[in-house]
N, C-alpha and C positions, 0 to 999 in steps of 0.2 A: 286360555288366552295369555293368562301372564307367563306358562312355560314359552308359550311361541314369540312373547316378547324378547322374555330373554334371552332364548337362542338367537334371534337378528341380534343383538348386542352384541351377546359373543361370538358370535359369528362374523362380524363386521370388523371386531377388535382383531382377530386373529385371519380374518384374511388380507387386511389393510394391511403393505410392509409399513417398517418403520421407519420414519424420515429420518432420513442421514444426511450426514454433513462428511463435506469430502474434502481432501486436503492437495494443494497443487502447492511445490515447492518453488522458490523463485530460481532461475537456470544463472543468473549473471549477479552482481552487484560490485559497486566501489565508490572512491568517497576522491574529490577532488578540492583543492584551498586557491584561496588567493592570498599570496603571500605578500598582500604591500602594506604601507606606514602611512599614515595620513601628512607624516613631513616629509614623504619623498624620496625619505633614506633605505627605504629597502625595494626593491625592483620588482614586477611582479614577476613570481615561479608560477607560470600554467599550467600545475602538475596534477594527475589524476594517479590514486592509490588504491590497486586491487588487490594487496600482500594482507597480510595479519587475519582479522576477526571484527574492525574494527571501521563501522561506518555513522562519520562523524557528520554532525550537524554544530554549525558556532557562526555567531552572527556580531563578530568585528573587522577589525582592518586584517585580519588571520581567518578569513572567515572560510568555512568549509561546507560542503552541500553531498550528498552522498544521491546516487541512483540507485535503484531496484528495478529487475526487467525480470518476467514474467512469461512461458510461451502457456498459452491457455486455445489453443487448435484441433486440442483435446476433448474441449469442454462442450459442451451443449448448450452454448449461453441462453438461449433462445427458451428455453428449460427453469432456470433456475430463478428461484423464489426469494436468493438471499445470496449474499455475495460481500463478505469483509477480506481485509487486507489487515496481517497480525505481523508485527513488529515486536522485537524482543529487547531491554536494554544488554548491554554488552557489559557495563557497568555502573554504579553506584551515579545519583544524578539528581537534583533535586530542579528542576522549570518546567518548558512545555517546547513541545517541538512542532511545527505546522508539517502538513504531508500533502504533498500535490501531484497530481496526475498527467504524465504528457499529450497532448492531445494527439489523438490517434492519424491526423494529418499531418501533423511534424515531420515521422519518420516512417518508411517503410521499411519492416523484415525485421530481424534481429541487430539489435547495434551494440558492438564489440565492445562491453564495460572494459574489457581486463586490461587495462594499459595503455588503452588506443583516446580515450575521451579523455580532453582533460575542461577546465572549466568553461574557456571559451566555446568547446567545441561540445559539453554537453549539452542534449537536450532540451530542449525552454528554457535556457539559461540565460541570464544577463552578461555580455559582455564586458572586457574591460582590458585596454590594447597599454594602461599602465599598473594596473592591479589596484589604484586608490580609487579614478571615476568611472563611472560607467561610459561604453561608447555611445549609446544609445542619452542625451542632452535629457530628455522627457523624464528619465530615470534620475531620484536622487542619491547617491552613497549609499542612504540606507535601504534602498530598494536592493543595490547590486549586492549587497551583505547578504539581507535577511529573505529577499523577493526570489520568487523565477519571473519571467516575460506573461503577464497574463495572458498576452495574447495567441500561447504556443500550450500552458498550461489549465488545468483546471483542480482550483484548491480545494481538497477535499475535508479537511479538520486536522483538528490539533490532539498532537499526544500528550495527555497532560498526567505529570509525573511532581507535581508540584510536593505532595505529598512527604517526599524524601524516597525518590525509586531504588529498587537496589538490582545489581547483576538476575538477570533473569524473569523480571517482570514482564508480563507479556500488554499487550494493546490491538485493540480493532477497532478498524474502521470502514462504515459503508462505503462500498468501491462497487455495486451493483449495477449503477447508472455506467459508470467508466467502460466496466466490461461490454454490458450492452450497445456503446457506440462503436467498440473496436471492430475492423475490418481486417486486419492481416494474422490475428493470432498472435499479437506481439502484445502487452503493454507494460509502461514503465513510470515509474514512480520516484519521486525524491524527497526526500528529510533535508528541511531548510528551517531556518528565522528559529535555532535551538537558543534559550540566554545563556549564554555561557556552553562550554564546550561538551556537548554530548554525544556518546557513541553506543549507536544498537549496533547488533550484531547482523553478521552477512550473510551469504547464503551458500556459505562453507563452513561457519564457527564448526572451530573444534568439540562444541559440546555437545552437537548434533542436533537434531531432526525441530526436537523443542526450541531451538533458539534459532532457527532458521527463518527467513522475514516468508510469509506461506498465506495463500489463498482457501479463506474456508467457506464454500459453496454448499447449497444447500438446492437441490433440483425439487421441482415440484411436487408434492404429496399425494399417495394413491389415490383415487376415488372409490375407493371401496367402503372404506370408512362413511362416506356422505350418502354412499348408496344404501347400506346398513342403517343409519337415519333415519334417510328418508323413506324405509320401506316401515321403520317404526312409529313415522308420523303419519303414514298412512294407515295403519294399523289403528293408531289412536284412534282418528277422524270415524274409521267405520264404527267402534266403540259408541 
């Protein structure tokens, strides 16, 4: 009896594959600023930067918000058991940076990060028609800085690097729930409310694969394993 236990054991261990975790790279990303003064003196530039390595998050009157776009059309969401979103710093940084998600009714299909978005025109973003207030009255200064639009977004948690981060740290965070509401294979993400000026890297750094911002999924577990179990607990029971 105890050899035929055995065997269910190892037999269960070796026909259950093993659960793996899969990796989807982001297809887009870029980082866009508001460049106004709280006295006036500088105009806003509604500019959007998809050049360098370098996607910044900073939450003042210079403040900047970066995207992440994602095609997951791929995936089997419907499958999968686990599902974070891994951001890498780009550089040395010592605060926390908030990460939020666009809501999957915002936008349909792919939306052209590379030069085409800039602040007013990205995603969930807060407006601002002179770079110091928000258009949007309801919103205070520090909303249009550090905020996206709650009502276009959904905040998912904070990167926290408080620590003293250096080039190359990496961070996850559950984006499970995100995926599972999505409908076109599309979703998009942003680095907002950093203190002080922070830059993870995009989804070209030059130093590759590792420092790429990357979806790690994890699909369902065999049940061959629970089968092997449960034929041991049945075993016991006759016992």
């Amino acid at each position: 009896m105890k050899k035929l236990i055995l065997l269910v054991v190892i037999a269960a261990f070796v026909l259950a594959p093993a659960v793996r975790a899969d990796i989807t790279y982001a297809i887009d990303s870029s980082r866009t600023s508001l460049n106004g003064q709280s006295d006036g003196s500088d105009p806003l530039v509604d500019t959007v930067k998809s050049d360098g390595s370098k996607l910044t998050s900073r939450s003042d009157a210079k403040a900047a918000k970066s995207w992440i776009e994602f095609d997951i059309s791929g995936l089997d969401v419907g499958s999968l058991t686990s599902a974070q979103l891994r951001v890498t710093l780009h550089s040395d940084k010592t605060s926390t940076c908030l990460v939020s998600a666009v809501n999957d009714d915002v936008t349909s299909g792919i939306v052209a990060l590379d030069g085409s978005v800039t602040w007013n025109t990205a995603p969930g973003n807060i407006t601002s028609a002179d770079g110091i207030n928000p258009d949007n009255g309801s919103f205070t200064v520090d909303d249009l800085q550090d905020n996206l639009d709650p009502a276009l977004t959904t905040l998912i948690g904070t990167v926290d690097y408080s620590y003293g981060g250096v080039a190359g740290d990496q961070f996850v965070l559950d984006v499970l729930s995100i995926l599972q509401a999505d409908t076109d294979g599309i979703v998009l993400f942003a680095l907002h409310g950093a203190g002080g000026e922070t830059n993870f890297s995009t989804h070209d750094h030059s130093n590759g694969e590792e420092y790429w911002p990357a979806l790690i999924t994890v699909p369902e577990p065999a049940t061959m394993l629970l089968l092997g179990l449960g034929s041991l607990i049945a075993i016991r029971r006759k016992r």
